[in-house]
DOBAFI-363696 format. One record per residue (C-alpha): residue number from 0; residue in three letters; x, y, z. Coordinates in pm, whole numbers, plus 50000, padded with zeros to 5 digits. Layout:
BEGIN
(pt NUM,ala,(X,Y,Z))
...
//
This chain:
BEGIN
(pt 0,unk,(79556,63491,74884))
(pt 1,unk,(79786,63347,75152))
(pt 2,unk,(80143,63402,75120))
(pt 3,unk,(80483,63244,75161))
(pt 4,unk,(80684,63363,75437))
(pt 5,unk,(81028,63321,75299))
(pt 6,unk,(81148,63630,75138))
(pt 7,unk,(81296,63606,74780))
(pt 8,unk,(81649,63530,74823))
(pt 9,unk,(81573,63272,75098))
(pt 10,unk,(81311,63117,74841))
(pt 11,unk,(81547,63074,74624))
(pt 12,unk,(81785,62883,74831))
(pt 13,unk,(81526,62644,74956))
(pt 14,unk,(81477,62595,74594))
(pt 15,unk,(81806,62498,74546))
(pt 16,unk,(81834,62280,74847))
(pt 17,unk,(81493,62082,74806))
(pt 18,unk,(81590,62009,74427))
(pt 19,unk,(81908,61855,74600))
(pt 20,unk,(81705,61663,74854))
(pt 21,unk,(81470,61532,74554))
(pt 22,unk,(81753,61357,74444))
(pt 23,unk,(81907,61342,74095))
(pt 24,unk,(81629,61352,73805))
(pt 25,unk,(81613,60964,73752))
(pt 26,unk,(81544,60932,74098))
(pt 27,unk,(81208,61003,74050))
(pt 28,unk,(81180,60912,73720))
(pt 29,unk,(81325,60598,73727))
(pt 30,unk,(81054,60494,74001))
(pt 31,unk,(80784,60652,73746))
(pt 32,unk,(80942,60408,73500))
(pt 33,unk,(80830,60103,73707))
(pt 34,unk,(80452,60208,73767))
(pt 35,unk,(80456,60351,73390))
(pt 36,unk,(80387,59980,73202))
(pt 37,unk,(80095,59924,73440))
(pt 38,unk,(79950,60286,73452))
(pt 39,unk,(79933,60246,73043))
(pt 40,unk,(79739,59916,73085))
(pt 41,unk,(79521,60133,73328))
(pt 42,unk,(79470,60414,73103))
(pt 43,unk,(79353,60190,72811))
(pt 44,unk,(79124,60039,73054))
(pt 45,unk,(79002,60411,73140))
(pt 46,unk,(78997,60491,72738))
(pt 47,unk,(78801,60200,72614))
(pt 48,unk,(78505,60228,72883))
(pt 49,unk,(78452,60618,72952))
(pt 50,unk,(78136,60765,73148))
(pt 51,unk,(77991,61086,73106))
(pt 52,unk,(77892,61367,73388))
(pt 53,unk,(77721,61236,73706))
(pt 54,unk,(77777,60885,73577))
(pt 55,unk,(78098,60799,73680))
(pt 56,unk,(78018,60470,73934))
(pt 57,unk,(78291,60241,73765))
(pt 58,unk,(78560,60480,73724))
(pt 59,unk,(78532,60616,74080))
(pt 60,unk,(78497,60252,74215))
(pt 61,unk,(78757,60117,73998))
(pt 62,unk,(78999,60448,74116))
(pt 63,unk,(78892,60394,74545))
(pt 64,unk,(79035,60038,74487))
(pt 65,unk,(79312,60123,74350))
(pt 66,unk,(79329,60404,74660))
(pt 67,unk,(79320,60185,74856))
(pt 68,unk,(79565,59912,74795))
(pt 69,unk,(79800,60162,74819))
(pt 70,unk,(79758,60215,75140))
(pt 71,unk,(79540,60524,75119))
(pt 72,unk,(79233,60599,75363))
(pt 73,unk,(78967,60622,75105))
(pt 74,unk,(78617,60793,75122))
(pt 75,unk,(78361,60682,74843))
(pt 76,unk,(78140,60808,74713))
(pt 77,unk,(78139,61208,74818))
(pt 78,unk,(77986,61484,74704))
(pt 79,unk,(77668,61659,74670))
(pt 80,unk,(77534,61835,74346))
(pt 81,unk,(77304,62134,74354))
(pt 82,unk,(76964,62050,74486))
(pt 83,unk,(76843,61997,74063))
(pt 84,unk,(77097,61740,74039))
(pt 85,unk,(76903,61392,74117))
(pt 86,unk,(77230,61174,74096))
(pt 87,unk,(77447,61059,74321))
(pt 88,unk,(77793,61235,74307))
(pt 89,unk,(78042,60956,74308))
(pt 90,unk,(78357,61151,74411))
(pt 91,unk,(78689,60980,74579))
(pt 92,unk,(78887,61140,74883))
(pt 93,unk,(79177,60938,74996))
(pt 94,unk,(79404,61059,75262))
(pt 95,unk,(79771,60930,75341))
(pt 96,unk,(79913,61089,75685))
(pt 97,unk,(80273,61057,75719))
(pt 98,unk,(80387,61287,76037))
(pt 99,unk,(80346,61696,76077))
(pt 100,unk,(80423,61930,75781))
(pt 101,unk,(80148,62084,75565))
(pt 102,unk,(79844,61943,75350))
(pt 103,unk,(79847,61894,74965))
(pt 104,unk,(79548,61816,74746))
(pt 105,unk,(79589,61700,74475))
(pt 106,unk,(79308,61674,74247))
(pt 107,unk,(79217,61483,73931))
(pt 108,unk,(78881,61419,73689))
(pt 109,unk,(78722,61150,73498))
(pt 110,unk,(78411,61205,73363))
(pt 111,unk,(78370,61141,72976))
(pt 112,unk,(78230,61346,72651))
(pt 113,unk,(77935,61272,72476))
(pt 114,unk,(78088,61237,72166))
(pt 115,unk,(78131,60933,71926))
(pt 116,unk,(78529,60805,71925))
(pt 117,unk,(78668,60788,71539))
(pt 118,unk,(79042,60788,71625))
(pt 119,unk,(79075,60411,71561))
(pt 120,unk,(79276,60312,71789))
(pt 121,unk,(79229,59923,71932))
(pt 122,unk,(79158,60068,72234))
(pt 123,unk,(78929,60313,72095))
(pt 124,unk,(78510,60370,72292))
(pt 125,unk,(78257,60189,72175))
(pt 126,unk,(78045,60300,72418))
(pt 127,unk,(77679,60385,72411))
(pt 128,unk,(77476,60517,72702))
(pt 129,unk,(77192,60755,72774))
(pt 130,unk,(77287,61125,72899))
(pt 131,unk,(77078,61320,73136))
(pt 132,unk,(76791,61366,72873))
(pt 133,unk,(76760,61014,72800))
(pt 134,unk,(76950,61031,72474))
(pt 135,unk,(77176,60775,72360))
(pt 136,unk,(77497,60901,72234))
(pt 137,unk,(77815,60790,72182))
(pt 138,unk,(78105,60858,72512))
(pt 139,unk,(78514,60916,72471))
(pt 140,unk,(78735,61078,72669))
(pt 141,unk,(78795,61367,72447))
(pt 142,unk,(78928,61637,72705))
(pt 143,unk,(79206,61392,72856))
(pt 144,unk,(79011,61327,73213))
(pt 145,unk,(79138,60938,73197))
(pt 146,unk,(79488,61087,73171))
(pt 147,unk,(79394,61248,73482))
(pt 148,unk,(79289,60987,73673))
(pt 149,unk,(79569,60771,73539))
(pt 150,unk,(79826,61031,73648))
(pt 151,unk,(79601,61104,73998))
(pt 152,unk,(79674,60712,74069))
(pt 153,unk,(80037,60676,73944))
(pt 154,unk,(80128,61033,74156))
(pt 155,unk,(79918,60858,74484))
(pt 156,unk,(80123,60523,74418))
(pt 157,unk,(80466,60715,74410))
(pt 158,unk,(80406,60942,74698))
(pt 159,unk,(80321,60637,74953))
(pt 160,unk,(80669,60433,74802))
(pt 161,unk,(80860,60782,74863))
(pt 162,unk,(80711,60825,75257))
(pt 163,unk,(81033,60848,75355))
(pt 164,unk,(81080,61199,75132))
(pt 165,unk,(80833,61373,75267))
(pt 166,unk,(80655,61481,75626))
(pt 167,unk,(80282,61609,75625))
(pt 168,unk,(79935,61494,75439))
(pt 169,unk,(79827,61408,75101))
(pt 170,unk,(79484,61422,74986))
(pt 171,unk,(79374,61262,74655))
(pt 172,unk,(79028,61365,74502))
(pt 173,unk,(78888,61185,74226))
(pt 174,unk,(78648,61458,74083))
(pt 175,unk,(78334,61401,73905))
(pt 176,unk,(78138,61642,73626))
(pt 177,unk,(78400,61866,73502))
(pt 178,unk,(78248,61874,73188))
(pt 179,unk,(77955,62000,73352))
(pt 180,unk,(78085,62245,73621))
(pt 181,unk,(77933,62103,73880))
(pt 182,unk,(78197,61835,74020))
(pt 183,unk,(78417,62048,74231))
(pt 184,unk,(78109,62231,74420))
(pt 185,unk,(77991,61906,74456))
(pt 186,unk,(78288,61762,74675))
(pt 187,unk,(78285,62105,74879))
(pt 188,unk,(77904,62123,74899))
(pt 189,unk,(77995,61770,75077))
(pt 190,unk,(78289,61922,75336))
(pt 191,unk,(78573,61871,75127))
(pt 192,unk,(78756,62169,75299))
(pt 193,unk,(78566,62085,75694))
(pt 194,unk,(78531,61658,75716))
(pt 195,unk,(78944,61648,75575))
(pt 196,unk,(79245,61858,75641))
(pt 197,unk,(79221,62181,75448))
(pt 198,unk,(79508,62197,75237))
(pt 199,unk,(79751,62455,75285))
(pt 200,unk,(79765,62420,74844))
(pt 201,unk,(79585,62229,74594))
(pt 202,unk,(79778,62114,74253))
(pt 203,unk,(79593,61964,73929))
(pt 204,unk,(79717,61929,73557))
(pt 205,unk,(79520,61881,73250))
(pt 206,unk,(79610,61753,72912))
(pt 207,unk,(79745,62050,72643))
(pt 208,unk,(79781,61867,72247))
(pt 209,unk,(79955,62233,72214))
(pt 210,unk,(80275,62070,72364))
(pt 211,unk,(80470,61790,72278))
(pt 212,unk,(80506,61495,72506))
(pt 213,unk,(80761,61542,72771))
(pt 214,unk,(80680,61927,72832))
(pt 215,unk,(80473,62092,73100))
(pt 216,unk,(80309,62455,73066))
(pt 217,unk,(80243,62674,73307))
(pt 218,unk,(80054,63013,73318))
(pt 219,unk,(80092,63255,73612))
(pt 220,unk,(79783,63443,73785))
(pt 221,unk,(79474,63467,73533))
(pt 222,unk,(79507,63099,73338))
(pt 223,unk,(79152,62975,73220))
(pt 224,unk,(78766,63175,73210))
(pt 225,unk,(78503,63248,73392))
(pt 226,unk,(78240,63042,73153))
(pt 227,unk,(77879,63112,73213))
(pt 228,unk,(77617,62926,72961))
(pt 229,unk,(77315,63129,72901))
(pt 230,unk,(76973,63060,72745))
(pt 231,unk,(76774,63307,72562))
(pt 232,unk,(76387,63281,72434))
(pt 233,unk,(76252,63558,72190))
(pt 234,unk,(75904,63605,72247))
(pt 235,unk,(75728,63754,71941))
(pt 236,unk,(75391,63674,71795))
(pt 237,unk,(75314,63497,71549))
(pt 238,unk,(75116,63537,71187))
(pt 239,unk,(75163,63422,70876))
(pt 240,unk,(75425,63442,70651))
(pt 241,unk,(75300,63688,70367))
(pt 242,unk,(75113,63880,70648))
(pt 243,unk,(75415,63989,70864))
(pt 244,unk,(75242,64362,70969))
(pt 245,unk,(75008,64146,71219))
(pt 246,unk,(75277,64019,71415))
(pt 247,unk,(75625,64049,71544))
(pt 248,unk,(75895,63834,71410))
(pt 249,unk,(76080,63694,71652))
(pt 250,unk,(76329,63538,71386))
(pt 251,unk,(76386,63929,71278))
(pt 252,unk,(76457,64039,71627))
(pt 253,unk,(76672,63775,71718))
(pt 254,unk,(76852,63863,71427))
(pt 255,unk,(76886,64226,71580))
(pt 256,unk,(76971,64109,71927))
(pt 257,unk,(77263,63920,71774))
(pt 258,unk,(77419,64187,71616))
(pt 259,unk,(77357,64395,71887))
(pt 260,unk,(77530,64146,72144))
(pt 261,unk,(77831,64252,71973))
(pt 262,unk,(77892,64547,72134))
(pt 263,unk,(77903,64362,72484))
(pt 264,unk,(78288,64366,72466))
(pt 265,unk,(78348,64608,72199))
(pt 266,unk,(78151,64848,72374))
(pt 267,unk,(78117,64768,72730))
(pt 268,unk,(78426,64666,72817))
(pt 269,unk,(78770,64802,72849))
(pt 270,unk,(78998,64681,72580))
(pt 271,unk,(79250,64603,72807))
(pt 272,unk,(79044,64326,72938))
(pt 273,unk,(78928,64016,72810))
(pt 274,unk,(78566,63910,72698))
(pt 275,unk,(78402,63688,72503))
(pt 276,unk,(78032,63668,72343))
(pt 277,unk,(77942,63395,72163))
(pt 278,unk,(77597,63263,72072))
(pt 279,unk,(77625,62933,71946))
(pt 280,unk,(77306,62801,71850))
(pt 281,unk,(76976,62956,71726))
(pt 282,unk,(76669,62771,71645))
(pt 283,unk,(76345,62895,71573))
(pt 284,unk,(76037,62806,71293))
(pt 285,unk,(75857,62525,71123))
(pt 286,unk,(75832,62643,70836))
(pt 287,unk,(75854,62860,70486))
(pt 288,unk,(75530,63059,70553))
(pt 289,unk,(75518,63102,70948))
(pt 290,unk,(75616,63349,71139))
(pt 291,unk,(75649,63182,71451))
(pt 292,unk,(75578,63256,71805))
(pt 293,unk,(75946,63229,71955))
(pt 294,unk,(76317,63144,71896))
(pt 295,unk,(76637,63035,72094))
(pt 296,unk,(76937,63101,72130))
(pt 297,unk,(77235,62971,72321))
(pt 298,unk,(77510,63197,72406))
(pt 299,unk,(77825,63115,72591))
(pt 300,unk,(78004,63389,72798))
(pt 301,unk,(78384,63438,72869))
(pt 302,unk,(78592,63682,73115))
(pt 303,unk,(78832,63660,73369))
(pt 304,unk,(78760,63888,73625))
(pt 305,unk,(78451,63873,73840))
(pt 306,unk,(78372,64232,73770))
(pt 307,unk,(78405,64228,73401))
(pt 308,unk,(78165,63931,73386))
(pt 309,unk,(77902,64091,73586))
(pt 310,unk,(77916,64407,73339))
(pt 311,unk,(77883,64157,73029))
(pt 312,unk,(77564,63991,73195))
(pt 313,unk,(77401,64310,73256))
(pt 314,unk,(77481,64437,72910))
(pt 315,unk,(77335,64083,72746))
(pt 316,unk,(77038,64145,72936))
(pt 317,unk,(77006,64473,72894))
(pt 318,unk,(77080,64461,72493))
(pt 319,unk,(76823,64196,72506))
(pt 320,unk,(76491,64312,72679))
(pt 321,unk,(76517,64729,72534))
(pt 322,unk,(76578,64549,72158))
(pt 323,unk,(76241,64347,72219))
(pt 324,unk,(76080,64634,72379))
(pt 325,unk,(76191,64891,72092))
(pt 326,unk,(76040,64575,71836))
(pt 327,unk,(75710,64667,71980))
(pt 328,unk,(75706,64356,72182))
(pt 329,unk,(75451,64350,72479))
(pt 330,unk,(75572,64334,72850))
(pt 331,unk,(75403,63993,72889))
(pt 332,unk,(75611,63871,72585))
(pt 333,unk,(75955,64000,72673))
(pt 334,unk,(76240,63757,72607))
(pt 335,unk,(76337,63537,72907))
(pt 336,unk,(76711,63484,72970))
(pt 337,unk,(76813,63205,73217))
(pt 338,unk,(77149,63146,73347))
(pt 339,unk,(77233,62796,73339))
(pt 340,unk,(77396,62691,73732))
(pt 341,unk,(77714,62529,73531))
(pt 342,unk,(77894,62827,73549))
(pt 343,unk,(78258,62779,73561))
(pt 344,unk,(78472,63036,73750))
(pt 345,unk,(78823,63195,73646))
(pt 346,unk,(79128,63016,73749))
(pt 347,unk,(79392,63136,73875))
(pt 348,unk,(79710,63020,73961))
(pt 349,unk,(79881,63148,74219))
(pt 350,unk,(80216,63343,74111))
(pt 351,unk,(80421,63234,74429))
(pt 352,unk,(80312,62831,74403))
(pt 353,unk,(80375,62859,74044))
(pt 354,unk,(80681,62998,74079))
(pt 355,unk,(80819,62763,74347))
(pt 356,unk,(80693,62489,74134))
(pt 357,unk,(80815,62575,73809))
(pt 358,unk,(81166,62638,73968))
(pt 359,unk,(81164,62240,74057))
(pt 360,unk,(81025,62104,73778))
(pt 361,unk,(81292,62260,73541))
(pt 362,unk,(81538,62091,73731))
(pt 363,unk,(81364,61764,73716))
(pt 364,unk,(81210,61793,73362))
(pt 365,unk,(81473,62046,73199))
(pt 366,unk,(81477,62388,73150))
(pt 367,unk,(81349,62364,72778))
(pt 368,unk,(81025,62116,72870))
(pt 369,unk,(80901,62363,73103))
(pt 370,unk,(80718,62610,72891))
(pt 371,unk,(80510,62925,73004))
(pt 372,unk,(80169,62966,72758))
(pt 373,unk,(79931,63203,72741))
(pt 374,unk,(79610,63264,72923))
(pt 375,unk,(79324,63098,72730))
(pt 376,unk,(78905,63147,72728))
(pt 377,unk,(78873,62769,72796))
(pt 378,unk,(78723,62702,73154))
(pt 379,unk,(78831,62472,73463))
(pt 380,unk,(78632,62397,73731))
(pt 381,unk,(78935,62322,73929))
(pt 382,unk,(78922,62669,74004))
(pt 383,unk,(78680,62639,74233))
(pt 384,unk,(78906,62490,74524))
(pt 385,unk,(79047,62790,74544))
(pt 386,unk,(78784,62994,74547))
(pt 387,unk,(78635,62963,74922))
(pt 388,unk,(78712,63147,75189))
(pt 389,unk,(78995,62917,75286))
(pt 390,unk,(79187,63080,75025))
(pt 391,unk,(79394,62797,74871))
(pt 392,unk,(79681,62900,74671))
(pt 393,unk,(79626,62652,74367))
(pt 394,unk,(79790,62556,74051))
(pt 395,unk,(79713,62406,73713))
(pt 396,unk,(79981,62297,73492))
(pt 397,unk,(79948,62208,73190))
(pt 398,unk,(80097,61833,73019))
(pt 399,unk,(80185,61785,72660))
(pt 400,unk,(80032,61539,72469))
(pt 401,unk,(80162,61605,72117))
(pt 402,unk,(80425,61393,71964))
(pt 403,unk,(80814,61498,71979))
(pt 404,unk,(80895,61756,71731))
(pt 405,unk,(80465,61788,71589))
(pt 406,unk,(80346,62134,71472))
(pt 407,unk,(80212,62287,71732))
(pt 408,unk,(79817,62260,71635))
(pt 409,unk,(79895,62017,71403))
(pt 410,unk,(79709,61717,71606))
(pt 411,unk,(79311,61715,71695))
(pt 412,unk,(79238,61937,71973))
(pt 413,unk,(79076,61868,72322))
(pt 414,unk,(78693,61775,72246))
(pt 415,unk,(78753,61608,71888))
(pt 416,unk,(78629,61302,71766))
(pt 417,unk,(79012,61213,71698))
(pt 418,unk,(79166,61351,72020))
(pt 419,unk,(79446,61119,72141))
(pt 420,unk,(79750,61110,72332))
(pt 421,unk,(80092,60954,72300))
(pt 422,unk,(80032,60758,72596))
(pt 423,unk,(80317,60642,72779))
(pt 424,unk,(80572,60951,72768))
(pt 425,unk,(80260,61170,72804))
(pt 426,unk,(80133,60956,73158))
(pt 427,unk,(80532,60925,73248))
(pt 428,unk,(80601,61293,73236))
(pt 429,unk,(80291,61374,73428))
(pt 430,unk,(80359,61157,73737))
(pt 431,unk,(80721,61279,73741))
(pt 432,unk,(80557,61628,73751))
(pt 433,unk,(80309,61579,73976))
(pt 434,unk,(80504,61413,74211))
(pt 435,unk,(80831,61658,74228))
(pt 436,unk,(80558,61895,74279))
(pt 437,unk,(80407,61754,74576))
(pt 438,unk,(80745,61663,74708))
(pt 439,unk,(80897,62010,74665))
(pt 440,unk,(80586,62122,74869))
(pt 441,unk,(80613,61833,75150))
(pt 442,unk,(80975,61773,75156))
(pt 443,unk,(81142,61697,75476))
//
């Protein structure tokens, strides 16, 4: 992890003096108030028409436009998903020079949730469309990605009015299939970090209905899971119902293997570290009298460090394959346990580029609306920009959504049919905070 030069106490004067050189809070915020009207009007646009993973052609296009009118050198579409991936990745890198100094990414999704929108707004999805089985289901942004992208655009708009602030390069990227893990890889599979300046750090923010509008969170080294998706088949064999002795029930064994899984953590892991077994989904059987031949099960697996994880996959598999084999079940019919390629990997934000950041946004935000949270389970692919051998520092803040003076959980959480913002203090607040970041990092 690459490090700042500046000892502490010379940190913490720079602090000082950039906050002075970002001007007074209104400053920045009063130039956010004259995108803010417009950037709503976007954001309903973004609301009402959402696409899901690896189908994101309008919003991209409709996002390099905008790029590009303000004055941005846009490259559209990039990226390249894993050879399984048939569709084209329509990612957005735009890239505004402005003299020497260092690089900043800054990075922002927009891909949709295949779930049907019941919030009512007048704004609200209607939108239908097939997913990558060929099912027709019902899209909303549910996880906040057209915030995002709003915010991604309204930051990109006030850093090329503020040139004058600031000496290096800005890179935007518009990032496809979050939802599915794949987007980031996709825009380095494509050179993200080799055919544009590598950035010396990369910043992103995602929507938390945890905090009110008006706050930012921020979480210090470990933030969001590893999140690996794994598939399991129990092989038994099959007989009939009232004659159980001439085969081996797979629905029994799963049953088994379940409780067994749940020693992966207890068991397996140091309780000092975090891990998470869940299976989510079993399905096997036609009916009353059949035992049938096989069942699945769908588990989802959480950690933070890269070693832990390994030890939890192991266990799963081992737990797995010795309960089949003590069930009597032949080698032939063992269970098979496939890894699904959308892992997610653990973010982490770097201590020193939080720090630094969270020093400027309390003076531009307020001491009080700058909030550190907890490490959660949930999973970012943003992550993965840091994760080459480039060695990014990165940082994810979090942005309130919740009304002003809500119970904190009191309003539908990220992937809800009901999951809304307050929109315009919520898209306000995050271009003020994206932008005093970026500043603070490219300030003359």
């Amino acid at each position: 992890m690459r490090f700042f030069t500046a000892v502490a106490s010379v940190l913490a004067l720079t602090i000082v003096s950039l906050a002075g050189q970002l001007g007074a809070a209104s400053d920045i915020a009063s130039l956010a108030d004259k995108h803010t009207g417009e950037l709503v009007e976007l954001y309903k646009h973004f609301h009402a028409n959402p696409e899901l993973s690896y189908f994101e052609q309008k919003t991209s296009e409709r996002l390099a436009d905008e790029l590009s009118k303000a004055g941005y050198e846009v490259t559209h579409p990039v990226g390249k998903y894993p050879a399984d991936k048939d569709y084209t990745c329509w990612g957005v890198v735009a890239v505004l020079k402005n003299g020497s100094g260092p690089t900043v990414l800054v990075r922002g999704d927009m891909d949709g949730l295949p779930i049907t929108e019941k919030t009512g707004l007048p704004y609200a999805s209607k939108v239908r469309m097939a997913d990558i089985s060929g099912e027709q289901v019902g899209v909303m942004h549910a996880c906040g990605h057209y915030i995002h992208t709003t915010v991604l655009l309204g930051t990109a708009r006030m850093l090329a009015e503020l040139k004058d602030r600031w000496s290096g390069t800005v890179v935007i990227a518009g990032q496809t299939a979050e939802e599915r893990g794949n987007g980031a890889r996709a825009l380095l599979a494509d050179g993200l970090y080799e055919r544009w300046p590598v950035p010396d750090y990369a910043i992103a923010e995602h929507t938390d209905p945890m905090l009110e509008t008006g706050q930012v969170g921020y979480c210090p080294g470990w933030a969001m899971a590893n999140v690996d998706m794994i598939d399991i088949t129990i092989r038994g064999i099959g007989s009939h119902g009232a004659r159980p002795h001439q085969g081996i029930d797979p629905i029994v064994l799963s049953a088994q293997v379940i409780n067994a899984l749940q020693t992966v953590v207890s068991r397996n892991i140091n309780p000092i570290e975090t891990g998470v077994v869940t299976v989510g989904s079993i399905h096997g059987g036609s009916k009353h009298n059949i035992i049938p031949d096989e069942v699945k099960l769908q588990l989802t697996v959480r950690s933070y460090k890269d070693q832990v994880r390994r030890r939890m996959l192991d266990a799963i598999e081992r737990i797995t394959i010795n309960t089949a084999r003590a069930a009597g079940v032949p080698e032939d019919r063992l269970p098979v346990i496939t890894q699904r390629t959308e892992f997610t990997p653990a973010l982490y934000n770097d201590p020193e580029l939080t720090a630094e950041t969270v020093a400027v946004l309390k003076t531009e935000l307020g001491e009080r609306n700058v909030i550190e949270i907890m490490p959660t389970t949930g999973g970012e692919d943003f992550s993965e920009f840091g994760r080459t051998d480039h060695k990014v520092p990165i940082f994810m803040m979090r942005l309130g959504t919740a009304p002003a003076g809500s119970r904190p959980g009191g309003r539908p959480g990220l992937h809800s049919a009901l999951f809304y913002p307050v929109v315009e203090p919520t898209i306000r607040t995050g271009v003020v905070a994206m932008t005093t970041a970026v500043l603070n990092l490219l300030g003359k």
